[in-house]
VOVEX-745131 format. One record per residue (C-alpha): residue in three letters; y, z, x. Coordinates in steps of 0.25 Angstrom, whole numbers, plus 5000, padded with zeros to 4 digits. Each point is the difference from the previous one (the first is absolute). Example, Ala and Ser with C-alpha at 12.3 -4.5 7.8 and 13.67 -1.06 7.14 Angstrom:
BEGIN
ala498250315049;ser501449985006;
This chain:
BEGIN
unk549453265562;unk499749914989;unk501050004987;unk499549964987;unk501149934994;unk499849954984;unk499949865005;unk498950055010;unk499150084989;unk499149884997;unk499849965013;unk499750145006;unk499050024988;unk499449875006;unk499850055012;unk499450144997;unk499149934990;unk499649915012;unk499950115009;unk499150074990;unk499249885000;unk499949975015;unk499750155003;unk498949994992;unk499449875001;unk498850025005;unk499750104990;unk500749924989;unk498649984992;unk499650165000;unk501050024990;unk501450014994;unk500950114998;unk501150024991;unk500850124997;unk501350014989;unk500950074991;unk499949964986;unk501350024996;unk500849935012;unk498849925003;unk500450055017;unk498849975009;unk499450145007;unk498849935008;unk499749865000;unk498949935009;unk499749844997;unk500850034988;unk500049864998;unk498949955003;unk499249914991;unk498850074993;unk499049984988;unk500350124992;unk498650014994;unk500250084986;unk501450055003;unk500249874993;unk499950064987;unk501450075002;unk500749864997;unk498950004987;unk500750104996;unk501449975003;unk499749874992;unk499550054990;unk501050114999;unk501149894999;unk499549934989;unk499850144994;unk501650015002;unk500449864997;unk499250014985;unk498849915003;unk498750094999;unk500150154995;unk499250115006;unk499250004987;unk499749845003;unk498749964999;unk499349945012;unk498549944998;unk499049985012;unk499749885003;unk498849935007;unk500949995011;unk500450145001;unk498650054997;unk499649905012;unk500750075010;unk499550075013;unk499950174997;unk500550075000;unk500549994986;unk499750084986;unk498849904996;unk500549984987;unk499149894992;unk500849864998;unk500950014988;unk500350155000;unk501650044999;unk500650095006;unk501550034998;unk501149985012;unk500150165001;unk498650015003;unk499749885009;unk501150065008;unk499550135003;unk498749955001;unk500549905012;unk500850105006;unk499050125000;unk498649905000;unk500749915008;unk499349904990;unk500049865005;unk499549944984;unk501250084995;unk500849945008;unk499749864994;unk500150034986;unk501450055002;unk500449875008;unk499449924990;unk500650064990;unk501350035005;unk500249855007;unk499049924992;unk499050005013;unk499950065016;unk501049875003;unk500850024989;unk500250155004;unk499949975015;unk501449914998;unk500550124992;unk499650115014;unk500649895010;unk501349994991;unk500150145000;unk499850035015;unk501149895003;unk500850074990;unk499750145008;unk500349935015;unk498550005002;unk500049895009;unk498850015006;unk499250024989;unk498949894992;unk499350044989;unk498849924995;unk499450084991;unk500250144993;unk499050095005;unk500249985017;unk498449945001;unk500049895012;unk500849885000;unk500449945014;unk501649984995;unk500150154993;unk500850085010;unk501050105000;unk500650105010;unk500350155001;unk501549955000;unk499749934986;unk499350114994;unk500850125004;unk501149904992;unk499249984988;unk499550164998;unk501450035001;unk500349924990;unk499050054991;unk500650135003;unk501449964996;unk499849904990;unk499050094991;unk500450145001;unk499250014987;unk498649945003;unk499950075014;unk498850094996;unk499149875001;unk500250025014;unk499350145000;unk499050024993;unk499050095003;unk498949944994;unk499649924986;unk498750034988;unk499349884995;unk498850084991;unk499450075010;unk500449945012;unk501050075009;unk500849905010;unk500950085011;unk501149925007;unk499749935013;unk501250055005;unk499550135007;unk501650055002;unk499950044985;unk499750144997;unk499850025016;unk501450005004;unk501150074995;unk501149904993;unk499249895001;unk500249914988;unk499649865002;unk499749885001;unk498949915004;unk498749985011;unk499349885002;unk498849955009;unk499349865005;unk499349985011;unk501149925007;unk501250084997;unk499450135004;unk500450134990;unk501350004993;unk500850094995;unk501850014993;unk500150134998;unk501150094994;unk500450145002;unk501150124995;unk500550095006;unk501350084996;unk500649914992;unk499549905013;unk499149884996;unk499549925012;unk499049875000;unk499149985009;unk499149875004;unk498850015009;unk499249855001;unk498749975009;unk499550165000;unk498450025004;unk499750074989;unk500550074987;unk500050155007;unk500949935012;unk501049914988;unk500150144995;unk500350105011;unk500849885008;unk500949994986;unk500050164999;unk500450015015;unk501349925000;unk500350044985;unk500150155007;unk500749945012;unk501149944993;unk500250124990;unk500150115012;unk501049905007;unk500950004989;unk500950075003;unk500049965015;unk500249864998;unk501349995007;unk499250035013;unk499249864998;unk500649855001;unk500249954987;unk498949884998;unk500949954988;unk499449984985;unk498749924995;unk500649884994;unk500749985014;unk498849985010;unk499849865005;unk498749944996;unk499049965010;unk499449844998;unk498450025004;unk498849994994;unk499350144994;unk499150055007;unk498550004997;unk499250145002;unk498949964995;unk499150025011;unk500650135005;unk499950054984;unk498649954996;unk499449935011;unk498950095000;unk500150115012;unk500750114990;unk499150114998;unk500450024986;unk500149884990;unk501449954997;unk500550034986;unk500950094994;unk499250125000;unk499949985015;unk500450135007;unk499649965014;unk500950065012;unk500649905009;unk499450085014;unk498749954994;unk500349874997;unk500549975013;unk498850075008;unk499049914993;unk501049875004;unk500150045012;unk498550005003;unk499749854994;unk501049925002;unk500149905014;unk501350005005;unk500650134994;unk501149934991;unk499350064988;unk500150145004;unk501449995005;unk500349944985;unk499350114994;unk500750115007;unk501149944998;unk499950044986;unk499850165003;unk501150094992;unk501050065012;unk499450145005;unk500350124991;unk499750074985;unk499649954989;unk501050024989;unk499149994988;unk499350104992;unk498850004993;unk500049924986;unk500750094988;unk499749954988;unk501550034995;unk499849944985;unk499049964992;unk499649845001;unk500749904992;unk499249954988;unk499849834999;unk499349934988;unk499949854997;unk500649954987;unk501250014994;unk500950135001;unk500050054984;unk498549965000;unk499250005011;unk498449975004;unk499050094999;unk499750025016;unk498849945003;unk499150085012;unk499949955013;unk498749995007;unk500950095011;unk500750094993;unk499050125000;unk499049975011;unk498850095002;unk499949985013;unk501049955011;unk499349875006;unk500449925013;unk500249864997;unk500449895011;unk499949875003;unk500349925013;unk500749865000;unk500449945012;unk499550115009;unk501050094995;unk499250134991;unk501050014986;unk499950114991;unk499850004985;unk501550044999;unk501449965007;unk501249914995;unk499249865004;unk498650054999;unk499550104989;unk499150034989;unk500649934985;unk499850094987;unk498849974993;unk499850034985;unk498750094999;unk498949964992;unk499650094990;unk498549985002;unk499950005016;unk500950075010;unk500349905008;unk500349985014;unk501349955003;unk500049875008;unk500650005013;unk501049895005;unk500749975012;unk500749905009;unk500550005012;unk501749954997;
Protein backbone atom coordinates (compact mmCIF):
# COMPACT_ATOMS: atom_id res chain seq x y z
CA UNK A 1 0.00 0.00 0.00
CA UNK A 2 1.20 3.31 -0.92
CA UNK A 3 0.69 6.40 1.65
CA UNK A 4 0.55 9.73 0.45
CA UNK A 5 2.10 11.79 3.01
CA UNK A 6 1.95 15.84 2.59
CA UNK A 7 5.60 15.75 1.53
CA UNK A 8 4.64 13.11 -1.15
CA UNK A 9 1.66 15.02 -2.74
CA UNK A 10 3.60 16.73 -5.51
CA UNK A 11 5.63 13.92 -6.26
CA UNK A 12 2.52 11.37 -6.51
CA UNK A 13 0.64 14.04 -8.62
CA UNK A 14 3.83 13.74 -10.92
CA UNK A 15 3.63 10.58 -11.26
CA UNK A 16 -0.33 10.13 -12.15
CA UNK A 17 0.10 13.14 -14.39
CA UNK A 18 3.06 11.00 -16.02
CA UNK A 19 1.01 7.83 -15.99
CA UNK A 20 -1.80 9.79 -17.78
CA UNK A 21 0.69 10.72 -20.25
CA UNK A 22 2.50 7.49 -20.83
CA UNK A 23 -1.02 5.46 -20.93
CA UNK A 24 -1.84 7.52 -23.57
CA UNK A 25 0.84 8.25 -25.57
CA UNK A 26 0.21 6.88 -28.42
CA UNK A 27 -3.04 8.45 -28.68
CA UNK A 28 -1.61 11.79 -27.20
CA UNK A 29 -2.39 13.77 -30.48
CA UNK A 30 -6.41 12.65 -30.68
CA UNK A 31 -7.13 14.84 -28.09
CA UNK A 32 -7.12 16.06 -24.41
CA UNK A 33 -9.32 15.89 -21.86
CA UNK A 34 -10.08 17.64 -18.82
CA UNK A 35 -12.66 17.47 -16.13
CA UNK A 36 -13.12 19.91 -12.85
CA UNK A 37 -15.04 21.66 -10.15
CA UNK A 38 -15.11 25.25 -10.47
CA UNK A 39 -15.21 26.13 -6.98
CA UNK A 40 -12.24 23.70 -5.62
CA UNK A 41 -10.67 23.57 -8.85
CA UNK A 42 -10.47 19.28 -7.96
CA UNK A 43 -9.77 17.19 -11.07
CA UNK A 44 -12.68 14.46 -12.14
CA UNK A 45 -11.08 13.19 -15.45
CA UNK A 46 -7.86 14.23 -16.95
CA UNK A 47 -6.22 12.62 -20.17
CA UNK A 48 -2.92 14.71 -21.55
CA UNK A 49 -4.08 17.21 -19.26
CA UNK A 50 -0.98 18.86 -19.78
CA UNK A 51 -0.10 18.54 -22.84
CA UNK A 52 0.92 21.31 -25.13
CA UNK A 53 -1.83 22.48 -27.56
CA UNK A 54 -2.60 25.52 -29.90
CA UNK A 55 -6.01 26.37 -28.47
CA UNK A 56 -7.36 27.82 -31.71
CA UNK A 57 -10.14 30.55 -30.66
CA UNK A 58 -10.38 29.57 -26.97
CA UNK A 59 -7.67 32.04 -27.10
CA UNK A 60 -10.28 34.84 -26.88
CA UNK A 61 -10.96 33.84 -23.00
CA UNK A 62 -7.73 35.56 -21.94
CA UNK A 63 -9.08 38.56 -24.54
CA UNK A 64 -11.60 38.80 -22.20
CA UNK A 65 -9.86 38.29 -18.96
CA UNK A 66 -7.60 41.07 -20.05
CA UNK A 67 -9.86 43.18 -20.91
CA UNK A 68 -11.86 42.64 -18.01
CA UNK A 69 -8.98 43.56 -15.89
CA UNK A 70 -8.24 46.77 -17.25
CA UNK A 71 -12.09 47.24 -16.83
CA UNK A 72 -11.55 46.47 -13.00
CA UNK A 73 -8.15 48.31 -12.69
CA UNK A 74 -10.05 51.77 -14.25
CA UNK A 75 -8.31 51.72 -17.71
CA UNK A 76 -11.09 51.38 -20.46
CA UNK A 77 -14.90 51.38 -19.40
CA UNK A 78 -17.43 49.13 -20.98
CA UNK A 79 -18.65 52.18 -22.81
CA UNK A 80 -14.90 52.85 -24.32
CA UNK A 81 -14.76 53.41 -27.56
CA UNK A 82 -12.72 51.06 -29.88
CA UNK A 83 -12.07 51.86 -33.68
CA UNK A 84 -11.33 49.17 -36.57
CA UNK A 85 -8.37 49.50 -37.88
CA UNK A 86 -6.74 48.30 -41.10
CA UNK A 87 -5.37 45.84 -39.23
CA UNK A 88 -8.30 44.58 -37.64
CA UNK A 89 -10.44 44.78 -40.80
CA UNK A 90 -7.46 42.82 -42.37
CA UNK A 91 -7.96 39.76 -40.37
CA UNK A 92 -8.84 36.33 -41.65
CA UNK A 93 -13.01 35.50 -41.09
CA UNK A 94 -14.54 34.96 -39.51
CA UNK A 95 -15.12 38.41 -38.08
CA UNK A 96 -17.97 41.11 -38.21
CA UNK A 97 -16.61 42.95 -41.54
CA UNK A 98 -16.89 46.25 -40.32
CA UNK A 99 -15.49 48.96 -42.71
CA UNK A 100 -11.87 50.55 -41.33
CA UNK A 101 -12.66 53.18 -38.94
CA UNK A 102 -15.96 52.05 -37.68
CA UNK A 103 -16.22 52.09 -33.53
CA UNK A 104 -17.40 49.76 -31.61
CA UNK A 105 -17.64 50.20 -27.81
CA UNK A 106 -15.86 47.41 -25.42
CA UNK A 107 -19.37 45.76 -24.46
CA UNK A 108 -20.16 45.14 -27.76
CA UNK A 109 -16.86 43.95 -29.32
CA UNK A 110 -16.96 41.56 -26.51
CA UNK A 111 -20.11 39.87 -27.13
CA UNK A 112 -19.34 39.93 -30.70
CA UNK A 113 -15.87 37.88 -29.90
CA UNK A 114 -17.41 35.71 -27.65
CA UNK A 115 -20.60 34.70 -29.50
CA UNK A 116 -19.13 35.41 -33.49
CA UNK A 117 -15.89 34.25 -32.24
CA UNK A 118 -14.71 37.44 -34.39
CA UNK A 119 -11.28 37.43 -35.11
CA UNK A 120 -11.25 41.76 -36.22
CA UNK A 121 -12.94 42.19 -32.99
CA UNK A 122 -10.31 40.76 -31.24
CA UNK A 123 -7.76 43.38 -32.72
CA UNK A 124 -9.51 46.26 -31.93
CA UNK A 125 -9.82 45.40 -28.35
CA UNK A 126 -5.94 44.65 -28.00
CA UNK A 127 -5.13 47.68 -29.76
CA UNK A 128 -7.13 49.49 -27.84
CA UNK A 129 -6.71 48.17 -24.68
CA UNK A 130 -2.66 47.55 -25.04
CA UNK A 131 -1.78 50.07 -27.75
CA UNK A 132 -1.37 47.08 -30.17
CA UNK A 133 -1.58 42.84 -30.56
CA UNK A 134 2.11 43.08 -28.66
CA UNK A 135 1.16 45.41 -26.55
CA UNK A 136 -1.78 43.29 -25.34
CA UNK A 137 0.04 40.10 -25.89
CA UNK A 138 2.64 41.29 -22.89
CA UNK A 139 -0.69 42.07 -21.09
CA UNK A 140 -2.20 38.11 -21.71
CA UNK A 141 1.32 36.53 -20.88
CA UNK A 142 1.36 38.71 -17.72
CA UNK A 143 -1.72 37.50 -16.85
CA UNK A 144 -1.37 33.85 -17.45
CA UNK A 145 1.94 33.94 -15.24
CA UNK A 146 -0.02 35.65 -12.66
CA UNK A 147 -2.71 32.74 -12.90
CA UNK A 148 0.14 29.86 -12.75
CA UNK A 149 -0.51 29.34 -16.48
CA UNK A 150 2.75 28.05 -17.15
CA UNK A 151 2.50 26.41 -20.17
CA UNK A 152 0.76 28.99 -21.97
CA UNK A 153 2.16 31.72 -24.95
CA UNK A 154 -0.04 34.06 -26.32
CA UNK A 155 1.02 35.82 -29.65
CA UNK A 156 -2.00 37.47 -30.56
CA UNK A 157 -5.68 37.90 -29.13
CA UNK A 158 -7.74 36.09 -31.42
CA UNK A 159 -6.04 32.20 -31.26
CA UNK A 160 -5.35 32.33 -35.44
CA UNK A 161 -1.89 30.42 -36.25
CA UNK A 162 1.29 31.24 -34.82
CA UNK A 163 3.93 28.51 -34.31
CA UNK A 164 4.87 29.76 -30.22
CA UNK A 165 0.97 30.37 -29.35
CA UNK A 166 0.27 27.42 -27.08
CA UNK A 167 -1.61 26.61 -24.17
CA UNK A 168 -3.00 23.29 -22.43
CA UNK A 169 -6.29 21.96 -21.12
CA UNK A 170 -4.38 22.28 -17.67
CA UNK A 171 -3.76 26.13 -18.44
CA UNK A 172 -7.21 26.81 -19.64
CA UNK A 173 -9.41 24.92 -17.01
CA UNK A 174 -7.17 27.42 -14.82
CA UNK A 175 -8.06 30.65 -16.65
CA UNK A 176 -11.97 29.81 -17.14
CA UNK A 177 -11.92 29.47 -13.39
CA UNK A 178 -10.65 32.31 -13.02
CA UNK A 179 -13.03 34.17 -14.97
CA UNK A 180 -15.58 32.39 -12.97
CA UNK A 181 -14.31 33.65 -9.71
CA UNK A 182 -12.72 36.89 -10.42
CA UNK A 183 -16.18 38.30 -12.47
CA UNK A 184 -19.18 36.82 -10.89
CA UNK A 185 -20.64 39.97 -12.55
CA UNK A 186 -19.72 39.66 -16.32
CA UNK A 187 -20.37 35.72 -16.31
CA UNK A 188 -23.38 35.94 -18.84
CA UNK A 189 -20.64 36.95 -21.60
CA UNK A 190 -19.88 33.42 -21.45
CA UNK A 191 -23.47 32.34 -22.38
CA UNK A 192 -25.04 33.90 -24.76
CA UNK A 193 -27.45 32.53 -26.85
CA UNK A 194 -27.09 34.26 -29.72
CA UNK A 195 -26.45 38.37 -30.66
CA UNK A 196 -28.72 40.86 -33.54
CA UNK A 197 -26.55 43.05 -35.77
CA UNK A 198 -29.59 44.68 -38.11
CA UNK A 199 -30.97 41.62 -39.62
CA UNK A 200 -28.32 39.19 -39.01
CA UNK A 201 -28.78 36.58 -36.29
CA UNK A 202 -25.30 35.06 -35.13
CA UNK A 203 -25.80 31.67 -32.68
CA UNK A 204 -23.01 30.72 -30.41
CA UNK A 205 -20.58 28.20 -31.65
CA UNK A 206 -20.74 26.50 -28.51
CA UNK A 207 -23.43 23.94 -29.40
CA UNK A 208 -23.71 23.07 -25.12
CA UNK A 209 -25.87 26.25 -25.00
CA UNK A 210 -29.51 25.81 -24.97
CA UNK A 211 -28.76 21.97 -25.76
CA UNK A 212 -27.84 20.98 -22.28
CA UNK A 213 -29.18 21.55 -19.29
CA UNK A 214 -27.01 23.95 -17.00
CA UNK A 215 -24.72 24.61 -19.30
CA UNK A 216 -23.46 28.10 -19.10
CA UNK A 217 -20.15 28.94 -20.83
CA UNK A 218 -17.62 29.53 -22.17
CA UNK A 219 -15.51 29.19 -25.39
CA UNK A 220 -14.93 26.82 -28.77
CA UNK A 221 -12.30 27.27 -31.06
CA UNK A 222 -11.16 25.50 -34.42
CA UNK A 223 -7.80 25.49 -36.80
CA UNK A 224 -6.90 22.94 -38.72
CA UNK A 225 -3.80 21.86 -36.61
CA UNK A 226 -5.44 21.95 -33.13
CA UNK A 227 -8.49 19.92 -34.07
CA UNK A 228 -11.84 21.37 -32.31
CA UNK A 229 -12.01 23.00 -29.07
CA UNK A 230 -14.07 23.47 -26.61
CA UNK A 231 -13.92 25.07 -22.07
CA UNK A 232 -17.14 24.61 -21.15
CA UNK A 233 -19.05 25.18 -18.10
CA UNK A 234 -22.06 23.79 -16.47
CA UNK A 235 -24.51 23.94 -13.17
CA UNK A 236 -26.10 21.88 -11.44
CA UNK A 237 -27.62 22.05 -7.99
CA UNK A 238 -25.84 24.72 -6.80
CA UNK A 239 -22.70 22.48 -8.71
CA UNK A 240 -20.58 24.30 -11.43
CA UNK A 241 -18.07 22.08 -13.05
CA UNK A 242 -15.54 23.19 -16.19
CA UNK A 243 -14.86 21.09 -18.60
CA UNK A 244 -11.91 21.35 -21.48
CA UNK A 245 -12.03 18.97 -24.60
CA UNK A 246 -8.99 20.04 -27.18
CA UNK A 247 -8.19 18.02 -30.50
CA UNK A 248 -12.10 16.73 -31.08
CA UNK A 249 -13.02 15.72 -34.94
CA UNK A 250 -15.71 17.82 -35.34
CA UNK A 251 -18.03 20.27 -33.53
CA UNK A 252 -21.09 17.43 -33.03
CA UNK A 253 -18.14 15.32 -31.28
CA UNK A 254 -16.46 18.73 -29.08
CA UNK A 255 -20.11 18.90 -28.08
CA UNK A 256 -21.18 15.42 -27.09
CA UNK A 257 -17.54 14.48 -25.79
CA UNK A 258 -17.86 17.87 -23.32
CA UNK A 259 -21.83 16.93 -22.55
CA UNK A 260 -20.60 13.25 -21.76
CA UNK A 261 -18.04 13.84 -18.90
CA UNK A 262 -20.09 17.01 -17.77
CA UNK A 263 -22.92 14.21 -17.08
CA UNK A 264 -20.37 11.74 -15.77
CA UNK A 265 -18.92 14.09 -13.24
CA UNK A 266 -22.46 15.53 -11.98
CA UNK A 267 -23.94 11.79 -11.49
CA UNK A 268 -20.68 10.69 -9.61
CA UNK A 269 -21.00 13.44 -7.31
CA UNK A 270 -22.08 12.03 -4.72
CA UNK A 271 -19.94 8.94 -5.04
CA UNK A 272 -16.60 10.50 -5.20
CA UNK A 273 -15.40 8.80 -2.14
CA UNK A 274 -15.42 5.44 -4.17
CA UNK A 275 -12.67 7.18 -6.74
CA UNK A 276 -8.84 8.00 -6.03
CA UNK A 277 -8.47 11.58 -5.62
CA UNK A 278 -6.51 12.81 -8.85
CA UNK A 279 -5.81 16.14 -6.60
CA UNK A 280 -6.64 19.85 -8.04
CA UNK A 281 -5.80 21.63 -11.55
CA UNK A 282 -3.22 23.98 -10.36
CA UNK A 283 -1.19 20.83 -8.95
CA UNK A 284 -0.79 18.61 -12.25
CA UNK A 285 2.78 18.52 -13.50
CA UNK A 286 3.20 19.94 -16.86
CA UNK A 287 4.59 18.05 -19.54
CA UNK A 288 7.87 19.59 -21.73
CA UNK A 289 6.80 18.55 -25.58
CA UNK A 290 6.19 20.07 -28.59
CA UNK A 291 1.92 20.34 -29.55
CA UNK A 292 0.89 18.28 -31.53
CA UNK A 293 -0.06 19.18 -35.35
CA UNK A 294 -3.57 17.62 -36.75
CA UNK A 295 -3.43 19.21 -39.48
CA UNK A 296 -3.65 16.26 -41.75
CA UNK A 297 -5.94 14.21 -39.68
CA UNK A 298 -8.24 17.57 -39.41
CA UNK A 299 -8.16 19.03 -43.14
CA UNK A 300 -6.09 16.84 -44.99
CA UNK A 301 -8.68 16.24 -47.40
CA UNK A 302 -10.23 12.52 -46.73
CA UNK A 303 -13.25 14.00 -44.47
CA UNK A 304 -16.50 13.60 -46.07
CA UNK A 305 -17.70 16.81 -44.88
CA UNK A 306 -15.66 20.07 -44.83
CA UNK A 307 -13.90 21.22 -41.70
CA UNK A 308 -15.48 24.33 -40.22
CA UNK A 309 -17.64 25.04 -37.40
CA UNK A 310 -20.79 23.94 -38.79
CA UNK A 311 -19.21 20.60 -39.45
CA UNK A 312 -21.58 18.01 -37.80
CA UNK A 313 -19.92 14.94 -39.31
CA UNK A 314 -19.89 11.65 -36.90
CA UNK A 315 -16.59 10.19 -36.03
CA UNK A 316 -17.71 6.36 -37.39
CA UNK A 317 -17.46 8.22 -40.77
CA UNK A 318 -14.56 9.89 -40.73
CA UNK A 319 -12.78 7.03 -39.62
CA UNK A 320 -14.36 4.60 -42.47
CA UNK A 321 -13.23 6.87 -45.22
CA UNK A 322 -9.50 7.06 -43.47
CA UNK A 323 -9.46 3.84 -43.23
CA UNK A 324 -9.93 3.13 -46.98
CA UNK A 325 -6.94 5.73 -48.20
CA UNK A 326 -4.44 5.93 -46.21
CA UNK A 327 -1.10 3.38 -46.65
CA UNK A 328 0.10 2.06 -43.51
CA UNK A 329 -3.15 2.53 -41.45
CA UNK A 330 -1.69 5.07 -38.82
CA UNK A 331 -4.36 7.49 -39.99
CA UNK A 332 -7.26 5.60 -39.39
CA UNK A 333 -5.91 4.28 -35.96
CA UNK A 334 -5.51 8.39 -35.16
CA UNK A 335 -8.99 8.98 -36.34
CA UNK A 336 -10.62 6.39 -34.31
CA UNK A 337 -8.88 7.40 -31.76
CA UNK A 338 -10.98 10.48 -31.66
CA UNK A 339 -14.40 8.60 -31.39
CA UNK A 340 -16.70 9.55 -28.19
CA UNK A 341 -16.63 6.43 -25.60
CA UNK A 342 -19.93 4.15 -26.59
CA UNK A 343 -23.10 5.27 -25.16
CA UNK A 344 -26.19 8.33 -25.27
CA UNK A 345 -26.01 11.41 -26.40
CA UNK A 346 -26.88 13.68 -23.67
CA UNK A 347 -27.88 16.64 -25.78
CA UNK A 348 -31.17 17.77 -26.77
CA UNK A 349 -32.36 19.59 -29.59
CA UNK A 350 -31.39 23.57 -29.79
CA UNK A 351 -34.12 25.64 -27.50
CA UNK A 352 -34.11 28.93 -28.25
CA UNK A 353 -34.35 29.86 -24.35
CA UNK A 354 -34.11 33.76 -24.88
CA UNK A 355 -34.29 36.01 -27.38
CA UNK A 356 -30.74 36.98 -29.19
CA UNK A 357 -28.63 39.83 -27.83
CA UNK A 358 -28.90 42.89 -29.80
CA UNK A 359 -25.15 44.58 -30.96
CA UNK A 360 -24.64 47.82 -32.84
CA UNK A 361 -21.42 49.82 -33.61
CA UNK A 362 -20.95 53.31 -32.31
CA UNK A 363 -20.95 54.53 -29.07
CA UNK A 364 -23.53 53.25 -26.43
CA UNK A 365 -26.03 56.67 -25.86
CA UNK A 366 -25.64 57.11 -29.85
CA UNK A 367 -25.38 54.59 -32.00
CA UNK A 368 -25.05 53.91 -36.01
CA UNK A 369 -27.75 53.39 -37.93
CA UNK A 370 -27.16 49.50 -38.91
CA UNK A 371 -26.06 49.07 -42.23
CA UNK A 372 -27.53 45.79 -44.13
CA UNK A 373 -25.27 43.00 -44.90
CA UNK A 374 -25.11 41.40 -48.36
CA UNK A 375 -26.10 38.12 -45.92
CA UNK A 376 -28.29 39.07 -43.61
CA UNK A 377 -31.60 38.02 -45.41
CA UNK A 378 -30.59 35.75 -48.22
CA UNK A 379 -33.24 34.54 -50.90
CA UNK A 380 -31.69 31.62 -51.46
CA UNK A 381 -29.36 29.52 -49.28
CA UNK A 382 -26.06 28.96 -51.83
CA UNK A 383 -23.17 26.60 -51.32
CA UNK A 384 -19.88 28.41 -51.32
CA UNK A 385 -16.34 26.45 -51.18
CA UNK A 386 -13.01 26.90 -52.00
CA UNK A 387 -10.01 24.30 -51.79
CA UNK A 388 -6.47 25.58 -50.73
CA UNK A 389 -4.04 22.96 -50.33
CA UNK A 390 -6.14 20.10 -51.27
CA UNK A 391 -8.25 20.64 -48.14
CA UNK A 392 -12.21 21.82 -49.38
CA UNK A 393 -12.93 24.93 -46.79
CA UNK A 394 -16.34 26.25 -46.27
CA UNK A 395 -17.52 29.85 -46.56
CA UNK A 396 -17.92 29.73 -42.67
CA UNK A 397 -15.76 28.37 -39.64
CA UNK A 398 -13.33 30.28 -36.94
CA UNK A 399 -10.22 30.32 -39.49
CA UNK A 400 -12.03 30.26 -42.69
CA UNK A 401 -15.51 32.14 -43.32
CA UNK A 402 -17.48 34.59 -45.27
CA UNK A 403 -16.73 38.53 -43.84
CA UNK A 404 -19.82 40.91 -43.84
CA UNK A 405 -20.46 42.86 -46.78
CA UNK A 406 -22.31 46.12 -46.82
CA UNK A 407 -25.09 45.87 -49.46
CA UNK A 408 -25.26 47.92 -52.36
CA UNK A 409 -28.35 49.74 -52.65
CA UNK A 410 -28.40 49.45 -56.66
CA UNK A 411 -27.30 45.66 -57.08
CA UNK A 412 -27.74 42.62 -54.68
CA UNK A 413 -24.52 41.64 -54.51
CA UNK A 414 -23.04 38.35 -54.14
CA UNK A 415 -20.87 38.13 -51.30
CA UNK A 416 -17.19 37.08 -51.96
CA UNK A 417 -15.95 34.04 -50.54
CA UNK A 418 -12.52 33.81 -48.79
CA UNK A 419 -10.69 31.12 -47.40
CA UNK A 420 -7.27 29.72 -46.25
CA UNK A 421 -6.06 26.79 -45.16
CA UNK A 422 -4.45 27.93 -41.30
Amino acid sequence: MIVCTSRSRPLMLGLVAGALLFAGADHAKGEAQLLIEASTGKILHAENATYPWYPASVTKLMTAYTTLRAIKEGRISFNTLLTVSRNAAAQQPTKMGFNIGTTVTVDNALKMLMVKSANDMAVAIAEGVGGSIEGFADLMNANARRLGMTQSNFVNPNGLPAENHVSSARDLAILARALIREFPDHDGYWHISSIRYGSRVMRNYNALIDRYPGADGMKTGFICASGYNVVASATRNGRRLIVVILGAWSGAVRAQKAAQLLERGFNSGGLSWLTPSLGTVDALAPIDAQPPNLREEMCGGHRRKPPSEENEEEPEEAATTASGETENGQQAFMLSSLKPASGKFVLGPPVETTPPVVVFTGPADHPDPVAQTASATPKKKKKAVAKTDGAVKPAKSEESGKAAKTAKPAKSAKPKVTSVNQ
